[in-house]
C-alpha positions in Angstrom: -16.0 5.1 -1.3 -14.3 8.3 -2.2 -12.7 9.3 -5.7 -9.3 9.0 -4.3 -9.4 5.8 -2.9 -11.1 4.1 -5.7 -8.7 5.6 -7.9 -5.9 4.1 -5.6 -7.3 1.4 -5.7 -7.1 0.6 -9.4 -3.6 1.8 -9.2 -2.5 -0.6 -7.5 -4.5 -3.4 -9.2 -3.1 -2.2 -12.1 0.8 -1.3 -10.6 0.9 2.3 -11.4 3.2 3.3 -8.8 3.0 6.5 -10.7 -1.0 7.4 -10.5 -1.2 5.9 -6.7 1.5 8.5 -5.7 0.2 10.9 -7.8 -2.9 10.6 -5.1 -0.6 11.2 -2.0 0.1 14.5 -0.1 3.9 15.7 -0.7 3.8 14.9 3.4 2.3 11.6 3.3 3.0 9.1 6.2 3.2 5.4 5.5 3.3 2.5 8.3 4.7 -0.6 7.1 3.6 -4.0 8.4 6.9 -5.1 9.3 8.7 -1.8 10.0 7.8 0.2 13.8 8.8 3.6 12.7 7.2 5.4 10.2 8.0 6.6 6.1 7.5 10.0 5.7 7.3 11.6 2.1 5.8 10.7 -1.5 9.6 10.1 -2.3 9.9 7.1 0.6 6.9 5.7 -0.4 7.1 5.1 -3.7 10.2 3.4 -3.6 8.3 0.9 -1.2 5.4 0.4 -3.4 7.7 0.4 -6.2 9.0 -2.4 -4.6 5.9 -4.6 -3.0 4.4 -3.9 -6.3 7.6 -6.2 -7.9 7.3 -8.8 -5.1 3.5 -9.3 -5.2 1.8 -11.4 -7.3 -2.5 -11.4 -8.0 -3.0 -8.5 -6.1 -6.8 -8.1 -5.4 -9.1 -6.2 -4.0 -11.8 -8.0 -2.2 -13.8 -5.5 -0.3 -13.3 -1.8 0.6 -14.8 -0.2 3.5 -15.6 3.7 4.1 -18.2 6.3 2.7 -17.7 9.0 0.1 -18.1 11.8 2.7 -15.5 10.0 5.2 -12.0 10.6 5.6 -11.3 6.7 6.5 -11.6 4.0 4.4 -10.1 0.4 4.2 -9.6 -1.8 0.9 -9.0 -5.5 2.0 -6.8 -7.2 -0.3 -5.4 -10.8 -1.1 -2.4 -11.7 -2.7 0.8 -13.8 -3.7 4.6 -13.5 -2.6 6.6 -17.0 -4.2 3.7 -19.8 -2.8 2.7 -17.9 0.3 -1.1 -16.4 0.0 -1.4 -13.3 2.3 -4.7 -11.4 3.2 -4.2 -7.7 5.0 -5.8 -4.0 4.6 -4.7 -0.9 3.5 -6.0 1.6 6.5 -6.4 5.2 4.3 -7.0 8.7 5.4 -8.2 11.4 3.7 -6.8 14.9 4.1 -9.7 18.2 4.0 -8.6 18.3 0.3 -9.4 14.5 -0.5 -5.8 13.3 -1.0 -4.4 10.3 0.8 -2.3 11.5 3.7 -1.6 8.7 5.7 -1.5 4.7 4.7 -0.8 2.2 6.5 -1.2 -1.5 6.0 -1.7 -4.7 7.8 -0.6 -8.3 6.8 -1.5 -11.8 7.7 -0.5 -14.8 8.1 3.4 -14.0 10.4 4.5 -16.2 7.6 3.5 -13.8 4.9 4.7 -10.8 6.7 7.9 -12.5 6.7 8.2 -13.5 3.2 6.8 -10.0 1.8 9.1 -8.2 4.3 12.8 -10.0 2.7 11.2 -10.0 -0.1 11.0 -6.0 -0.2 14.2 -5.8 1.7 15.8 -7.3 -1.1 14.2 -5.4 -3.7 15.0 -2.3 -2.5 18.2 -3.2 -2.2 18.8 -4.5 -5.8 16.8 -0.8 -7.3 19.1 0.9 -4.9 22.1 -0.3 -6.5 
């Protein structure tokens, strides 16, 4: 596993929106789960892992896939929105320079989705004023 993805990967066990962006390029693309069309930016994207990281509970880590010398790598997660458990994967690739430059992340059960999907709608919409 590389340096960058490890380190994202205790950001987000820990929520530091702040160090898991801080491992993004400036031109970062994010795919949601629930959303077709793409986020473009480090701006975009932390405000939606500012957000799933308010709406998820027991986020965990429970395997991560990829070598150090690779530019994919996959950490498979569990976690907690209200009483729904989800499972999914955050998909990561590595730019030349080792920074994260595109993320994208898959989600089971539909239910889940769902739930994490208002869930973050409604945050955003709340931090957005």
């Amino acid at each position: 596993m590389s340096d960058a993805v490890r380190a994202f990967r205790v950001a987000l066990e820990k929520r530091d929106v702040d160090a898991a962006v801080g491992l993004l390029t400036d031109d970062v693309v994010f795919r949601s789960p629930v959303v077709f069309k793409p986020y473009r930016g480090c701006a975009a994207v932390r405000d939606i892992l500012s957000a799933v990281c308010a709406v998820l509970d027991e986020w965990r880590c429970v395997r991560e896939i990829g070598t150090a010398e690779g530019p994919d790598h996959a950490l498979v997660f569990e976690a907690r929105i209200g009483n729904r458990q989800i499972e999914g994967c955050d998909f990561l690739h590595l730019d030349g320079d080792g920074s994260i430059d595109e993320f994208y992340v898959m989600v089971r059960p539909l239910s889940g989705a769902v739930a994490l999907a208002e869930a973050t709608k409604a945050q955003l919409e709340q931090a957005s004023g």
